[in-house]
Rosetta silent file (secondary structure, phi, psi, omega in degrees, C-alpha in Angstrom):
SEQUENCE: XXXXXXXXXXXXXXXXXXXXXXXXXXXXXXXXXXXXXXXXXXXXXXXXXXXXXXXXXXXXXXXXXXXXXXXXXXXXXXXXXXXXXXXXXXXXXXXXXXXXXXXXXXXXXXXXXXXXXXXXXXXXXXXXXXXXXXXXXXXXXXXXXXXXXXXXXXXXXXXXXXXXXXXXXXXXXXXXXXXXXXXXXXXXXXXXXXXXXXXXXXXXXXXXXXXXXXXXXX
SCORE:     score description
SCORE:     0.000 S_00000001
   1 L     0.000  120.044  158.156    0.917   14.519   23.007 S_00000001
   2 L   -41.441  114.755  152.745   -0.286   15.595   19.566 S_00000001
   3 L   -21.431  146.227 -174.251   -3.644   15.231   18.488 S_00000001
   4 L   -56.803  152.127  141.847   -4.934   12.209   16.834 S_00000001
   5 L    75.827   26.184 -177.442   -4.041   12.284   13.037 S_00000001
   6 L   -89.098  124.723  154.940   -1.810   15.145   13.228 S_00000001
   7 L   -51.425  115.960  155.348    1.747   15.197   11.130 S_00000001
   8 L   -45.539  -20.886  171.403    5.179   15.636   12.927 S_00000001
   9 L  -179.361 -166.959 -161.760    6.345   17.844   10.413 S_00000001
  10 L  -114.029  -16.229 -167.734    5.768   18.589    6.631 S_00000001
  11 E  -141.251  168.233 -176.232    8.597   17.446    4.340 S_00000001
  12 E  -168.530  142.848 -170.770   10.913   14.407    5.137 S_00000001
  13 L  -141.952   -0.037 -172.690   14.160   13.249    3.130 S_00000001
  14 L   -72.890  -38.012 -176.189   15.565   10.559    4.936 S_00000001
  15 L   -83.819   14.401 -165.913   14.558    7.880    2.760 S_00000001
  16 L   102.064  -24.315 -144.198   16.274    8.999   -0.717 S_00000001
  17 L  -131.466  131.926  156.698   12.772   11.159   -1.826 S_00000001
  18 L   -68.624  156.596 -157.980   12.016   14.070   -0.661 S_00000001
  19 E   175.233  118.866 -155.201    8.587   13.743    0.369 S_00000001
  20 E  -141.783  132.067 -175.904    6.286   17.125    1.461 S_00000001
  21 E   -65.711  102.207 -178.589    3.002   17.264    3.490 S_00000001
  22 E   -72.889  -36.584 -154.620    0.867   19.602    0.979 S_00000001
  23 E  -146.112  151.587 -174.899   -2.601   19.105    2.500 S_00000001
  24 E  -137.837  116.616 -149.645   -4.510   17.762    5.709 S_00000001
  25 E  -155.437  121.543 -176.272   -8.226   17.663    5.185 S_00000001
  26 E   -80.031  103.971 -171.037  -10.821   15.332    7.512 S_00000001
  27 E  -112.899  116.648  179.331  -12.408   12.632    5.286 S_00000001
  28 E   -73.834  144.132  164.799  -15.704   10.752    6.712 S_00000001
  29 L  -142.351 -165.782  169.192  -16.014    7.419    4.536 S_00000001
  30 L   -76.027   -5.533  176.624  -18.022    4.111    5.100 S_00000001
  31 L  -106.084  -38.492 -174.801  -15.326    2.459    7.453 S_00000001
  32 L   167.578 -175.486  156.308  -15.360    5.982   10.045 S_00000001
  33 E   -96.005  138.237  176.861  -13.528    8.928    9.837 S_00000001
  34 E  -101.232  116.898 -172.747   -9.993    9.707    8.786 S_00000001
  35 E   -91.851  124.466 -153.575   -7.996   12.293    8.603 S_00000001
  36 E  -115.658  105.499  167.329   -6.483   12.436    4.885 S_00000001
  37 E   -95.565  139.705 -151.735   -3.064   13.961    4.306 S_00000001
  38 E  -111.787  126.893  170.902   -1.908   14.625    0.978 S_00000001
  39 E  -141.425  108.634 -176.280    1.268   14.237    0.007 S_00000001
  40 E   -83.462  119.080 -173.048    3.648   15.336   -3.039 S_00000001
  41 L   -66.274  108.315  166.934    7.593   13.277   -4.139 S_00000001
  42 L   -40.995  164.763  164.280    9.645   16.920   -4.815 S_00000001
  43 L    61.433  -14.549  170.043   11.092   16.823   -8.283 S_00000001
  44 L  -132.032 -167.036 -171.533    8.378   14.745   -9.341 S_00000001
  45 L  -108.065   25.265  177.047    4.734   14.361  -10.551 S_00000001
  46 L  -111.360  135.039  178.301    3.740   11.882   -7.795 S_00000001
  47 E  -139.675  137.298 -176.108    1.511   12.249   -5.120 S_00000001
  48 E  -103.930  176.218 -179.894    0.240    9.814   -2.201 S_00000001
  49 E  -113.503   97.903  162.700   -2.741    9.759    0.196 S_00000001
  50 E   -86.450  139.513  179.115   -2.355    8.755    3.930 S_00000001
  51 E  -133.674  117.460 -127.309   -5.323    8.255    5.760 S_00000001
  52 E  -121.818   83.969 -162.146   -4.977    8.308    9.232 S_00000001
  53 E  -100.263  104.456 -162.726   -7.274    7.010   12.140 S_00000001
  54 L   110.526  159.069  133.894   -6.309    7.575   15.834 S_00000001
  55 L   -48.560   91.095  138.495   -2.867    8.498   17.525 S_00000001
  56 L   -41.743  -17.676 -158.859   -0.193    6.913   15.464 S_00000001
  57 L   -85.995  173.713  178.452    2.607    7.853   17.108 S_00000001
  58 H   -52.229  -65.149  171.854    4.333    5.682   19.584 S_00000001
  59 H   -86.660   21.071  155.836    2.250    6.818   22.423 S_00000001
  60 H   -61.876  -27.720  159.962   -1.070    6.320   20.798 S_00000001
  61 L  -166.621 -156.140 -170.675   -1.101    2.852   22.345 S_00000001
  62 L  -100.561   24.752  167.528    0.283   -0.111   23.404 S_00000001
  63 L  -151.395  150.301 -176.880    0.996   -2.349   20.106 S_00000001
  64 L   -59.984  145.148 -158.944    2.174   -0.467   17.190 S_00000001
  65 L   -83.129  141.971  175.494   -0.502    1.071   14.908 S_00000001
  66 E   -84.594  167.883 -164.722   -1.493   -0.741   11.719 S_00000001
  67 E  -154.495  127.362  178.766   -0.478    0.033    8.410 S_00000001
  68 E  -118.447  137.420 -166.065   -1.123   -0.771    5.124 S_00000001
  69 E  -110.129  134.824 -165.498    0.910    0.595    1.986 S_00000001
  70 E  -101.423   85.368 -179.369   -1.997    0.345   -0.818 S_00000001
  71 E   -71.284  147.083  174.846   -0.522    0.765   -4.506 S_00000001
  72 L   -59.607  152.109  162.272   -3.001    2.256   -6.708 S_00000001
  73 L   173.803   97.623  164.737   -5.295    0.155   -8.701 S_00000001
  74 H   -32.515  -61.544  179.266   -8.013    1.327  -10.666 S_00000001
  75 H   -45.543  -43.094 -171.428   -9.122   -1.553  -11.596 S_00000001
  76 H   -79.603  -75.854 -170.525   -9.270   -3.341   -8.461 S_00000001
  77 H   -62.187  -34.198 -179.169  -10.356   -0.488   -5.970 S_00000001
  78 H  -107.401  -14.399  159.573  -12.718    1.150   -7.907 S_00000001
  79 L   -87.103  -15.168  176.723  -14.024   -1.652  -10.458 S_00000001
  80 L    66.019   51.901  156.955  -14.405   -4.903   -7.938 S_00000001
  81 L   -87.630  134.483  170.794  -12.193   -6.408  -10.713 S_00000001
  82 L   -70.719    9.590 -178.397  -11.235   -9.987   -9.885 S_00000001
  83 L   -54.480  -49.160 -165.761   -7.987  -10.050  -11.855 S_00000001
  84 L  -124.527 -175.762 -172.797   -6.366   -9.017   -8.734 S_00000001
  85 L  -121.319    2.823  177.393   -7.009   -9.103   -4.896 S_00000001
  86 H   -48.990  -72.160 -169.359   -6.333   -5.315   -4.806 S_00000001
  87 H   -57.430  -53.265 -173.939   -9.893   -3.985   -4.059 S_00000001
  88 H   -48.657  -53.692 -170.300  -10.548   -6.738   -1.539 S_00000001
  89 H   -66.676  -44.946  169.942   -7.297   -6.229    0.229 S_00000001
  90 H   -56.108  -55.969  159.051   -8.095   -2.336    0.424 S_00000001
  91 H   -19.365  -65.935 -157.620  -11.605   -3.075    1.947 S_00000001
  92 H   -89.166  -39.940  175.031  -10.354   -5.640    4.998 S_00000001
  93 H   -68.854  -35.684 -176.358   -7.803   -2.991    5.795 S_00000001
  94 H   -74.295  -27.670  162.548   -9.504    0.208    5.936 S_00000001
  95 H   -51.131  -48.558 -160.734  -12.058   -2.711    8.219 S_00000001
  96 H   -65.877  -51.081  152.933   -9.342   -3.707   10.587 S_00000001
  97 H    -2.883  -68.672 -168.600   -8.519    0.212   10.911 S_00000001
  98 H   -69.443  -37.373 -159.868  -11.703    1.020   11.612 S_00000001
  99 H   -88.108  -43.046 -172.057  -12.365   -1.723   14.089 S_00000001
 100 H   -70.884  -11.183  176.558   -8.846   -0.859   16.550 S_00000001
 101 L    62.089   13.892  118.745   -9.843    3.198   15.811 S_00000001
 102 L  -166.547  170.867 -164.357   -6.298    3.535   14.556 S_00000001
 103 E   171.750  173.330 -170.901   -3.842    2.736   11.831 S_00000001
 104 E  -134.600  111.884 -167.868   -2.681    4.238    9.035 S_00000001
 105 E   -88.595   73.095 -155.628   -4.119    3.519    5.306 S_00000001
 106 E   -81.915  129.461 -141.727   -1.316    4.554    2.875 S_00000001
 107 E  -119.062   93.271  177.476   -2.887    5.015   -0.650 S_00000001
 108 E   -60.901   69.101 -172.961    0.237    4.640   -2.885 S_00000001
 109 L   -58.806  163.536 -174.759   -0.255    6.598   -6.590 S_00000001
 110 L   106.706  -37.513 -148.483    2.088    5.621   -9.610 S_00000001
 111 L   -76.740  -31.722 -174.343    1.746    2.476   -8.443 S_00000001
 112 L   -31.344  104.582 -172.295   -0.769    1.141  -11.277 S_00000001
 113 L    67.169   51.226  174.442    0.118   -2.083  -12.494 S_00000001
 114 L    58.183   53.761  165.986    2.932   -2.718  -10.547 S_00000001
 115 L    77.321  -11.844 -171.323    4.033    0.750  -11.844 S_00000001
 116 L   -92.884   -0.855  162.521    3.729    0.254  -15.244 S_00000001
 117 L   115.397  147.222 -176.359    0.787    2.396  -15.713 S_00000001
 118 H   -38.821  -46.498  171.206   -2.946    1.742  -16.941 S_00000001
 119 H   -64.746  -31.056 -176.230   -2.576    1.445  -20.337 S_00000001
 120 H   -64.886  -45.056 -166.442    0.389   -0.910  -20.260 S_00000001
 121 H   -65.164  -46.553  164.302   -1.548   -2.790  -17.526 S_00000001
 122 H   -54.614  -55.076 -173.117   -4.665   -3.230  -19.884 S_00000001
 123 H   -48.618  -29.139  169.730   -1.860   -4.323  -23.224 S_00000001
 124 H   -38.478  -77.049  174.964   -1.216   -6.621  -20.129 S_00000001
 125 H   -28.201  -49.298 -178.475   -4.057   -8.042  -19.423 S_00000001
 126 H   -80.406   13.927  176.910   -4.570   -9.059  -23.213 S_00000001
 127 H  -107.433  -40.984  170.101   -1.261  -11.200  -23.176 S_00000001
 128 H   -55.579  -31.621  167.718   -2.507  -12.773  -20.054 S_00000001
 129 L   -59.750  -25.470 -171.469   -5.447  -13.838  -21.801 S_00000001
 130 L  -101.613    3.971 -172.822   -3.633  -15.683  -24.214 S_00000001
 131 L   145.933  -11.081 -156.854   -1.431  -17.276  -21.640 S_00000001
 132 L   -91.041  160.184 -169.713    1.069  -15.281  -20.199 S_00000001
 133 L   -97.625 -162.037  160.254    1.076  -14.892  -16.341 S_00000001
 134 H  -105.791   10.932  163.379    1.978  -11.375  -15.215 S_00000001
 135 H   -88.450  -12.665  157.604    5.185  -11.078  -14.999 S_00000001
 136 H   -55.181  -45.291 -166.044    5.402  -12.589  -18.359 S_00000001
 137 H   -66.212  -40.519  177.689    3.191  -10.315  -19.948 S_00000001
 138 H   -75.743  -20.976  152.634    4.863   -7.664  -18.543 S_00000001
 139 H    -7.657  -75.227  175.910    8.169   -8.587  -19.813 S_00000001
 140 H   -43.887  -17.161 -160.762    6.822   -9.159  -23.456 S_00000001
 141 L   -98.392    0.201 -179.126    5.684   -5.945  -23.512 S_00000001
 142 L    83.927    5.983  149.285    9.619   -4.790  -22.677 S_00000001
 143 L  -147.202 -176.707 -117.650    8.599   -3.781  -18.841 S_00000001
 144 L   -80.781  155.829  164.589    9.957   -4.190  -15.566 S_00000001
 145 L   -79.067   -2.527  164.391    7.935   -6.661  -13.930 S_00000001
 146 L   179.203  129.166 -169.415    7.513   -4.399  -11.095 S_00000001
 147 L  -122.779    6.514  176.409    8.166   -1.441  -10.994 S_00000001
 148 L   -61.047  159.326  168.204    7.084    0.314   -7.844 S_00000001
 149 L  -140.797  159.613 -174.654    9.271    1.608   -4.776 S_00000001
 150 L  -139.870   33.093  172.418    8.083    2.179   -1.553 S_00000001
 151 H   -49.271  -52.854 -158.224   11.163    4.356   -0.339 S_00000001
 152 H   -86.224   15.767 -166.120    8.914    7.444   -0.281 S_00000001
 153 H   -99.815  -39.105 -134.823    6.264    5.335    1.901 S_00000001
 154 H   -91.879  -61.828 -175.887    8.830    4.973    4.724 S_00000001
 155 H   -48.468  -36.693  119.075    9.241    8.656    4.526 S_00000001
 156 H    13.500  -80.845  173.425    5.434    8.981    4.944 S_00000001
 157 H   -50.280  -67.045  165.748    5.608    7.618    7.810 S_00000001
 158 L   -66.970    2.317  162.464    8.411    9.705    9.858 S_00000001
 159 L  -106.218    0.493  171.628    6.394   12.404    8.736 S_00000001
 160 L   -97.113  -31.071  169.652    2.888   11.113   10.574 S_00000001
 161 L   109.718   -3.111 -177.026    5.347   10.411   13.664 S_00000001
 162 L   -45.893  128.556  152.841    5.042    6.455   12.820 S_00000001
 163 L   -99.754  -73.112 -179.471    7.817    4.468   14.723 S_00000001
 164 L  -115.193  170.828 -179.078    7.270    0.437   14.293 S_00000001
 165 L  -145.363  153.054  178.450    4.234   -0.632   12.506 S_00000001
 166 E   -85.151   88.755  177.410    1.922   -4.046   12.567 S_00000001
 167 E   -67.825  119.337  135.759    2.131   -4.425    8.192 S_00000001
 168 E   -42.949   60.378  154.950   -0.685   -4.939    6.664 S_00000001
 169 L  -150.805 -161.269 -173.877    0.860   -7.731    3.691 S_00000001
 170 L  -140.570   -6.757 -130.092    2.095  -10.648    2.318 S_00000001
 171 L  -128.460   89.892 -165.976    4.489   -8.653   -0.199 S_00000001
 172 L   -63.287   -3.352  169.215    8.639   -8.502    1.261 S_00000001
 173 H   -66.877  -25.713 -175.608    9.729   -5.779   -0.435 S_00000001
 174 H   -67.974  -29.846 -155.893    7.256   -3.832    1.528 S_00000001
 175 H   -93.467  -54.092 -177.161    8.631   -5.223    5.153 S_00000001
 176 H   -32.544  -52.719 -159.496   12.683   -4.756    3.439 S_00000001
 177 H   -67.556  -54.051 -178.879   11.738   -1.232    2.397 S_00000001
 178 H   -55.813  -83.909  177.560   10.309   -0.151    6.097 S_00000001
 179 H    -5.537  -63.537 -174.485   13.371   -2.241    8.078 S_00000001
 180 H   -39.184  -67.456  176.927   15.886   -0.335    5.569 S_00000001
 181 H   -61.631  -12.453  171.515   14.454    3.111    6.460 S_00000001
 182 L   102.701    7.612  173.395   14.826    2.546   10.323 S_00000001
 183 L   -99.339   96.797  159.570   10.823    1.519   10.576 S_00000001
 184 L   -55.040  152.824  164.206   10.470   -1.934   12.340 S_00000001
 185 L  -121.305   97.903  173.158    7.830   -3.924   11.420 S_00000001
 186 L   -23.726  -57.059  174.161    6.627   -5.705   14.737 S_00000001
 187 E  -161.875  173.061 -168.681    4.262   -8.134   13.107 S_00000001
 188 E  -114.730  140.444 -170.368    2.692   -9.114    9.873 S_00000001
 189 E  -134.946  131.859 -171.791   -1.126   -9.038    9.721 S_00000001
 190 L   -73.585  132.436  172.156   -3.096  -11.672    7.481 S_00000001
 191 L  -117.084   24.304  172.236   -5.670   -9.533    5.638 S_00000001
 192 L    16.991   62.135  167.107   -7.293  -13.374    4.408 S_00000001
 193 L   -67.231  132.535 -177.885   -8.137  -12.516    0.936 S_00000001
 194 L   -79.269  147.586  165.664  -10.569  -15.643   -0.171 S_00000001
 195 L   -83.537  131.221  161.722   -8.325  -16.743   -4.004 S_00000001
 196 L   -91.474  142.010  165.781  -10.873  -16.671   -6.696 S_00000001
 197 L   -30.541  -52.142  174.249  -11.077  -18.448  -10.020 S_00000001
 198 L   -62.736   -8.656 -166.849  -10.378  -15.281  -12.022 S_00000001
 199 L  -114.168  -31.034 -167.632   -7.344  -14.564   -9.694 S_00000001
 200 H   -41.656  -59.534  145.683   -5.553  -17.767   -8.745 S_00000001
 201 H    -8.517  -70.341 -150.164   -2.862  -17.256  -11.291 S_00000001
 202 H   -81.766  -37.509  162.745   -2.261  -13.834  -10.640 S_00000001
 203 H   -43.746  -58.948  170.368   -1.717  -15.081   -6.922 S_00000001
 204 H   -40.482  -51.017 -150.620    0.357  -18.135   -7.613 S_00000001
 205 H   -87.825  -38.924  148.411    2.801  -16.093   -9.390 S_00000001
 206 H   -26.368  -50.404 -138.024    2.912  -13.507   -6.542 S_00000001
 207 H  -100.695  -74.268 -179.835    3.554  -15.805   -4.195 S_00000001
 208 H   -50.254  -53.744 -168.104    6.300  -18.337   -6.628 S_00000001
 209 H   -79.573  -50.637 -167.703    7.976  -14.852   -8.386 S_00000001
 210 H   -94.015  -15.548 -177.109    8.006  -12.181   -5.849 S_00000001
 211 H    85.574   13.076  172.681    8.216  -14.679   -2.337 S_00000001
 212 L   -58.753  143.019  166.858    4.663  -13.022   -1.453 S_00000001
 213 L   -85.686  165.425 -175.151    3.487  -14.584    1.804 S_00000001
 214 L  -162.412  130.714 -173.721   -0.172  -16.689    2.190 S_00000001
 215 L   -77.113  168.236  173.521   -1.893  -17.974    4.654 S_00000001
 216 L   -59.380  -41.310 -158.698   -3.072  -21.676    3.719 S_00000001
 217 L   -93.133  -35.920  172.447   -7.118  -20.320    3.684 S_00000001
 218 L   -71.827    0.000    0.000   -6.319  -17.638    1.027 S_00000001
């Protein structure tokens, strides 16, 4: 059996993306320690984080390891902004991680504002203010309302040794995208984000546009 947090191999192509282990580095935080693999999409200027607690692999235990695929967001993770549920949602996962002593915390770059990038995501913001939800705003502004993929996530994965995984969302393109790639996803885990005044919009319209799941209490 491979050591805890160790990579099956370095580059994986099976999901459409090439996708290549650059760097494996042990990062202590405030939930425990992790082991943080670095990873760069060939042909392009994108690079993800996995962060990696435990055996992962099939015979690290007996229920499949959790896993959460995290799109960046500045705003959210590193500002406590209440716009979104992003930071919050980052938090309760790297907790539930922490508390089973493994899972896998998948830090998705690019991803900023459902892909369309900061700045767009700020002209966002100021359309939302005057009314627009967000997939209106982004629209108005002439882009996609979401523009993320999470092909090269899957790929991620068969390179950490992942087989089925307990998902960490509410959001089905995430569960399609794993399924697609040959990744079951066993079960769906509630990360019970409380909805706040500043966000309840920006939920609703998850939840009504995209088919995001919700527990009743979030």
């Amino acid at each position: 059996m491979k050591s805890p947090g160790t990579a099956s191999a370095t580059l994986n192509c099976d999901a459409g993306e090439c996708v290549e282990l650059v760097a494996t580095a042990t990062l202590p935080t405030r939930y425990g320690t992790f082991t943080s693999h670095a990873f760069r999409v060939k042909d392009s200027a994108n690079e993800h984080l996995a962060l990696v607690m435990g055996d992962v692999s099939a015979e690290g235990g007996t229920l499949p390891p959790l896993v959460r695929l995290h799109s960046e967001c500045l705003t959210g993770d590193v500002f406590g902004s209440y716009r979104c549920d992003c930071g919050e949602q980052l938090d309760v996962g790297m907790r539930k991680i922490a508390e089973e002593g493994r899972g896998v915390m998948l830090y998705l770059r690019g991803h900023e504002g459902r892909g369309i990038g900061l700045s767009n995501k700020i002209r966002a913001y100021l359309l939302q203010e005057q009314g627009r939800d967000t997939v209106e705003a982004n629209l108005d502004l002439g882009l996609p309302d979401d523009a993320r993929e999470y092909d090269s996530a899957a790929a991620i994965l068969r390179i950490l040794g992942v087989g089925s995984v307990r998902l960490m969302s509410n959001n089905p393109k995430k569960f399609d995208t794993l399924i697609k790639h040959g990744i079951p996803v066993s079960e769906r885990v509630a990360l019970d984000i409380p909805v706040r005044e500043e966000n309840e919009r920006y939920i609703r319209t998850k939840q009504v546009k995209f088919g995001h799941y919700f527990e009743e209490n979030e």
